[in-house]
Every structure is written in structure tokens, then in C-alpha cells.
N, C-alpha and C positions, 0 to 999 in steps of 0.2 A: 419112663416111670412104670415100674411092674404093678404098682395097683391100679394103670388104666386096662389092663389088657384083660379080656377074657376069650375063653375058649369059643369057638362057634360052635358048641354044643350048648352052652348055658347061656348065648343068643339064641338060639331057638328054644330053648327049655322058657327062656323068659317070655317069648311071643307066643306059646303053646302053652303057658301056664294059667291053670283055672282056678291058681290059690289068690288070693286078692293081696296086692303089692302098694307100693305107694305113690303109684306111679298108675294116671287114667291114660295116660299115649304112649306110644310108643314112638317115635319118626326117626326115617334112618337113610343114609347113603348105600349104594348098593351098587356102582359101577362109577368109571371117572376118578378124576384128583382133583387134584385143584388146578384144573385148565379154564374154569366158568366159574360166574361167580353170580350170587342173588343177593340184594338189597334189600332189609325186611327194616319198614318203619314202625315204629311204635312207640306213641305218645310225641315224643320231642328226639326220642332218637334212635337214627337212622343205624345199622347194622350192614357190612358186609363180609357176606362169608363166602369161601372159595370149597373148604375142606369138611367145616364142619358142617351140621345137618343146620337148616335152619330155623327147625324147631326148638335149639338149644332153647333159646331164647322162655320159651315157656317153661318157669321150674315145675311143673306137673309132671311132663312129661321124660324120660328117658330118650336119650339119642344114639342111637348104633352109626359106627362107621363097619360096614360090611366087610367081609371077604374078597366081595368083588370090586371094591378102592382100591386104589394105588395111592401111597399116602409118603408125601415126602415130610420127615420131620420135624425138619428145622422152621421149616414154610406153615407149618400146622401153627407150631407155637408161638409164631410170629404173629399168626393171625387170631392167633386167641388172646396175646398181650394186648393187641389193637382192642378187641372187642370189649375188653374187661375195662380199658381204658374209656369206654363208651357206657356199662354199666353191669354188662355181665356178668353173674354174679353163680358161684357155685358149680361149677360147670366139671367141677371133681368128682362129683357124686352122680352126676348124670350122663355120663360120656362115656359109651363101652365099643370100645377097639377090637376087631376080631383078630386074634392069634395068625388068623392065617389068612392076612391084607397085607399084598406085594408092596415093598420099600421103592421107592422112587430116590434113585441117589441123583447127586449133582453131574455126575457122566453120564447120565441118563437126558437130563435137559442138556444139555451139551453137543449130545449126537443128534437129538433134534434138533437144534438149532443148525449141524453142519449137512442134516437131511436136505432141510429148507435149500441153505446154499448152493450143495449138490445140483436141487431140482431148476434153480436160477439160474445156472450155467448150462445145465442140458443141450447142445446143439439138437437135442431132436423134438426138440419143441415141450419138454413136458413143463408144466409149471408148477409152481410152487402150490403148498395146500393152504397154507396160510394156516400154521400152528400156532399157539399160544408160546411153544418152546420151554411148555411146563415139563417136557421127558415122557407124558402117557402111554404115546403109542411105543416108544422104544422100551419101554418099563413091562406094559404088554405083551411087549416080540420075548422078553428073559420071563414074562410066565411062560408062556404058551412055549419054549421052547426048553423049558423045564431048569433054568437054571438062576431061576430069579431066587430073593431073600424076601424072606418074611417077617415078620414080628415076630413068630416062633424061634424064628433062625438068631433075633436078636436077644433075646432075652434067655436061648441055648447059652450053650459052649462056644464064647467069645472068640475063644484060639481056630476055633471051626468054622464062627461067621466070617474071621477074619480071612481067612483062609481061600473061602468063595467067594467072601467080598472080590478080593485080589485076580481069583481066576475069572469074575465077572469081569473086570474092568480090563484087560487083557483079551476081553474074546470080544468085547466093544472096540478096541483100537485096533482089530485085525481086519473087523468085519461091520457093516450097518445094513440091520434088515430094514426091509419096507412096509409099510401098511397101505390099507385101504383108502386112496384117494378121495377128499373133501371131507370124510366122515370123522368123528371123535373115535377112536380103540376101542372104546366101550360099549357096554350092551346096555343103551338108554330105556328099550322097551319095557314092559311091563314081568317078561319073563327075565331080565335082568333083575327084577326083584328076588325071583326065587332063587337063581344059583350066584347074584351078590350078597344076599343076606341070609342065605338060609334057609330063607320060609317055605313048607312046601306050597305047591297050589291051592290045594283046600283053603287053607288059610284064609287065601285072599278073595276079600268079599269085593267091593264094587272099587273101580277102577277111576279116576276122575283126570281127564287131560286137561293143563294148562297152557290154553293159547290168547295169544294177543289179539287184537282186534286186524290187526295187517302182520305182514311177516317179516322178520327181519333175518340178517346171517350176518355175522363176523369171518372173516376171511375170503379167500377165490373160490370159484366152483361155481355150478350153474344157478341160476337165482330169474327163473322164467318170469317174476311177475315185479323184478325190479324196477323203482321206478329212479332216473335221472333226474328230473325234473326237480322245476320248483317243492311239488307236491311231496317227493321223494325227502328234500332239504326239511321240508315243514315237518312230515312226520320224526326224522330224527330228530329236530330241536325241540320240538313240543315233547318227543320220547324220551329225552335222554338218552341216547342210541349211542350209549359209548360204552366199553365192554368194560364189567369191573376188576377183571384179571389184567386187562394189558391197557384200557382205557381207548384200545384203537374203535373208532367210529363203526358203529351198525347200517351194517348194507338195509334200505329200507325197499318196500311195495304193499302193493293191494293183496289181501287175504288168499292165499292158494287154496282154494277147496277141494283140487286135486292133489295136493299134500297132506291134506289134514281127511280125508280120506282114505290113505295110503297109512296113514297114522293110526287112524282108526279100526281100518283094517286089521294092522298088528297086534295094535294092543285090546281090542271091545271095550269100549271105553262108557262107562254108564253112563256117563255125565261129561260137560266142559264147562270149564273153568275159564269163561274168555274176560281177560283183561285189557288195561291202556284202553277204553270204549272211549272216553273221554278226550285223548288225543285225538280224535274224528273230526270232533265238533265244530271245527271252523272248515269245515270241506263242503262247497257245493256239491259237489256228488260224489259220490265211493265208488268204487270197481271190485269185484270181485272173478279173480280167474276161476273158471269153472270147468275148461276144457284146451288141450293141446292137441292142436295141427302141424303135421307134418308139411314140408315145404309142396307136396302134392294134393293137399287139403285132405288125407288122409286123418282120420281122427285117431290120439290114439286113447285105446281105452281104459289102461292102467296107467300109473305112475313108473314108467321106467327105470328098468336096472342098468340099463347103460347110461351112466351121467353124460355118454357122446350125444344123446337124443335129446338132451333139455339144449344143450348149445345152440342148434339149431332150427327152433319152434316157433310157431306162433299161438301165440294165447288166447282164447277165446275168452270175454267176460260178460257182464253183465255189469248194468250202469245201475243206481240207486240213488235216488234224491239225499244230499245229506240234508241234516238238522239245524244246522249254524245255532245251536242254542248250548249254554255253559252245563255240563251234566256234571259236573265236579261235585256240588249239592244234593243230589240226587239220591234219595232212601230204599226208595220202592221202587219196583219195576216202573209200576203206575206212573209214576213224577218221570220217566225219562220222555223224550218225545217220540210221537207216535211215528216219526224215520225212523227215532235210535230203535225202538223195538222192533219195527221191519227189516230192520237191518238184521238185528240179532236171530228173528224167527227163518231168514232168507238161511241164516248159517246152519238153524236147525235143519231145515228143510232138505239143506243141500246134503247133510253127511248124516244123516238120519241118526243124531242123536240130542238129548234134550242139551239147553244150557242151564245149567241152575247155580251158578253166582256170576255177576257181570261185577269188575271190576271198573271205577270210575275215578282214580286217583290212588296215593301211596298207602294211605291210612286203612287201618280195620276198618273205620267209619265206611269206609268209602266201599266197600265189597257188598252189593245188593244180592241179598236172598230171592231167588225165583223159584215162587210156591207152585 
């Protein structure tokens, strides 16, 4: 539909406009597809989105799907029939598409999927990454290697798209490139805001990370503070630790402060945004990994770029009295118990940044403001 699409000039003309509009937010996609997905509750009902932003949801606000999206279309609109069918309402006047955001065709999830297969049969041991098999990373390999299609490309000279369409899908059944092992294609940091959406730097004022209270991962790859255990089982069933893309179960552990450091790092993050605090509640005591040893007790001191080095580690934590008390109720900082806030100040302490909302269930109710 040619009235959703606009130029990424008049995305950034919008987000750099100092004329008053009718529209107080802005929220937007700006790297990824629809390989992940977020659940957003409100009132009596619940929302999930893969593709769209999940600010739709508020009609105040305008939603950008960026540049830097990979957006498959048929998958889009499937997911927005669902939502509408939920309650979503107007989502024609508030949804702007950038012109120039890579197509995700169906031989694109295809080749992913025979990625995967490939890497299962390797006699040389590699393994599988454990993709979603949404096409990102191979939709990726045809930008970066200049011969992907656009929105622009689509809403051109049909006989032209047609045409590349055909030599795309011809230089995919000759050849399958490869991407970077265990990672999503995309550039999730904070600078993937600027060159997925447009925005210059200036723009952007304060930065805010959203993390869980423990850590979780979907798919294989190293996961240093995983837990097996019972403990492991509780948090996924108390989480919900089931992925809304594929539904397959979330790898669960104790909080990596050596990741969420290496996070921090990247992005300067003014603030965090830690949620699920309320999954805790029933735990005699928490862990929090704070440090990795090498098998010669070597410390190391960064977060490593060889994912070979997390394989092989040991974890240093730090043990914390839990609360055993229900925070689900909970308003004010004040009302949580005086664990749950040691717990939360330990994670200040450890990545030198404040937290200012702790999440304590699905509901807006439920998101404590920390003054």
C-alpha cells in the first residue's frame, strides 16, 4: 500500500521537526525483522508484536519501521490482522515505513533454514546457531552485498523489480553466504538507532537499557551463567520463557554483570530498565555472575570476542539473600523488600549505572518508578 511508505527524508524531517504535530512520541524499529518478538499487556489485553514497533499500541504516538528493518510483507500483515483482532485500532495513520527497508522474501527464510541444516551435518564439528529461520541474516548478506530489494524497488518499475527479484533468487540457489555465529544480523546497539532510522547522534538524548532481573537466550551458543537446574526450570515457568516468534523455550541463569557491562559499554546507557524482579521471589538466594576465569584461574577482564572463551569458563558469583516475599503488589520502591532493593542496588553498583523503573509483573500498574 503506497500511502504507508515514506521517504527517510521525511523520517528524519519528522524526528527534527520543531513545528508542533499531533503526534507527543515518536517509537520506532531500527534493525531486525520479525525474528523476536515482545508481548505488551494493557488493561485486559495482551499484544504481540514481531515486526511492528510496540509503541503502535499508543494512538499518541507515531511508529517508524526504519531503514535498518528487514521486513517481510506478507508476515507484517498477518501480524497486524492478529492485533487488530485484539483491539488495535488505526494503525493506518500512525505507521511510517522507510522507502528504503530491505524485503525479506520467502527464499530468504528458506536459505536459512538450509543454513541451519548445512551447519547439523558439518563433519567438522560446527553447530547450528539456532535461528528463528525468519531469513534476516540471508536478507542481510543481499543488502550488504548490494543486490537486495527495497520498498523503493517495490513501489518503482514492477517490470525492474521483477527482473532483480528473479536474478536474486538465482544467485541464492547458486550460492549461501554466512553470517556471524550465535548473534542476530543486526545492529541492536544504540548506534543501530542512527544508521536504522536516520537519526543523527545529536538527536539522541538519554539512552535507557532494558534488562531482566536473570538472563535468558533462545537458541545454542555460550550462555556462561546457565542454569540446568531445578532453579533454572523455576525461572522459565515463573518467566514464561517461551519465545513469541517460534514459541521454543528460553535458555534461563543468574544475572551476567559481565554482560550487561559489555552492554553498557556500547551503548552509555543512562539508565536501566530492569524487569521480571518479581520472578525472583520465591528464591532462597540469587547469584549474580560478576567475573570469568580461565581454566588456569586467570581472570579475564573484558567480555570476550571469541565466543571460543565463554565455552570453556568458570564463573565467579556472588550469593544474595533472596526475599521469599510476593512483590507483584508492589508501588513504590519503598513497598519492595529490603533483599529485593539490595538486590537491585548490588546491580547498580556492579555496572555503574542507576536503575530507574523495576518491573514487577506484565501490567503498566506494575512498572515502579525509582525517584
Amino acid at each position: 500500500d503506497q500511502s504507508l511508505m515514506r521517504s527517510s527524508q521525511n523520517l528524519l524531517f519528522l524526528c527534527r521537526s520543531d513545528t508542533p504535530t499531533q503526534y507527543s512520541l515518536i517509537n520506532g524499529n531500527c534493525s531486525g525483522g520479525n525474528n523476536a518478538g515482545h508481548t505488551v499487556v494493557t488493561g485486559d489485553a495482551e499484544y504481540d508484536f514481531h515486526i511492528l514497533p510496540s509503541g503502535i499500541i499508543n494512538t499518541s504516538a507515531v511508529s517508524v519501521i526504519g531503514n535498518g528493518v528487514v521486513v517481510h510483507l506478507g508476515q507484517m500483515f498477518e501480524e497486524i490482522e492478529k492485533n487488530e483482532a485484539k483491539g488495535l485500532k488505526d494503525w493506518e495513520k500512525r505507521l511510517i515505513i522507510s522507502d528504503r527497508s530491505h524485503i525479506v522474501f520467502d527464499f530468504h527464510q528458506s536459505v536459512d533454514g538450509l543454513q541451519e541444516q548445512e551447519r547439523s551435518m558439518d563433519n567438522s564439528g560446527t553447530k547450528t546457531l539456532g535461528t528463528t529461520k525468519k531469513g534476516i541474516g540471508p536478507c542481510y548478506s543481499s543488502k550488504a552485498g548490494r543486490h537486495g530489494l527495497r520498498m523503493a524497488d517495490l513501489l518503482g518499475d514492477f517490470s525492474l523489480f521483477e527482473q532483480r527479484l528473479r536474478n536474486l533468487v538465482d544467485s541464492h540457489k547458486r550460492m549461501f553466504p554466512g553470517t556471524y555465529p550465535y548473534v542476530t544480523s543486526s545492529n541492536c546497539s544504540i548506534g543501530g538507532v542512527c544508521t536504522g532510522l536516520g537519526i543523527a547522534p545529536q538527536y539522541i538524548g538519554e539512552v535507557y537499557g532494558v534488562v531482566k532481573a536473570y538472563t535468558t537466550r533462545v537458541g545454542v551458543g555460550p550462555f556462561p551463567t546457565e542454569l540446568h537446574d531445578d532453579t533454572g526450570k523455576l525461572l522459565q515457568s515463573r518467566g514464561g520463557e517461551y519465545g513469541v516468534t517460534t514459541g521454543r523455550p528460553r535458555r534461563c541463569g543468574w544475572l551476567d554483570a559481565m554482560l550487561l557491562s559489555h552492554s553498557n559499554m556500547v551503548n552509555g546507557y543512562t539508565a536501566i530498565i530492569l524487569t521480571k524482579l518479581d520472578i525472583l521471589d520465591e528464591l532462597e538466594e540469587i547469584k549474580i555472575g560478576v567475573g570469568y576465569l580461565r581454566k588456569n584461574g586467570e581472570r579475564i577482564e573484558h567480555f570476550p570476542a571469541n565466543m571460543g572463551e565463554l565455552e570453556d569458563i568458570t564463573v565467579e558469583y556472588i550469593t544474595m539473600p533472596g526475599w521469599m516475599q510476593d512483590t507483584a503488589q508492589c508501588r513504590t520502591y519503598e513497598e519492595l523488600p529490603q533483599n529485593a532493593r539490595s538486590y537491585v542496588e548490588k546491580i547498580e553498583e556492579l555496572i555503574s549505572v542507576p536503575v530507574k523503573w523495576i518491573g514487577v509483573g506484565k501490567s503498566r500498574a506494575s512498572m515502579i518508578t525509582v525517584f
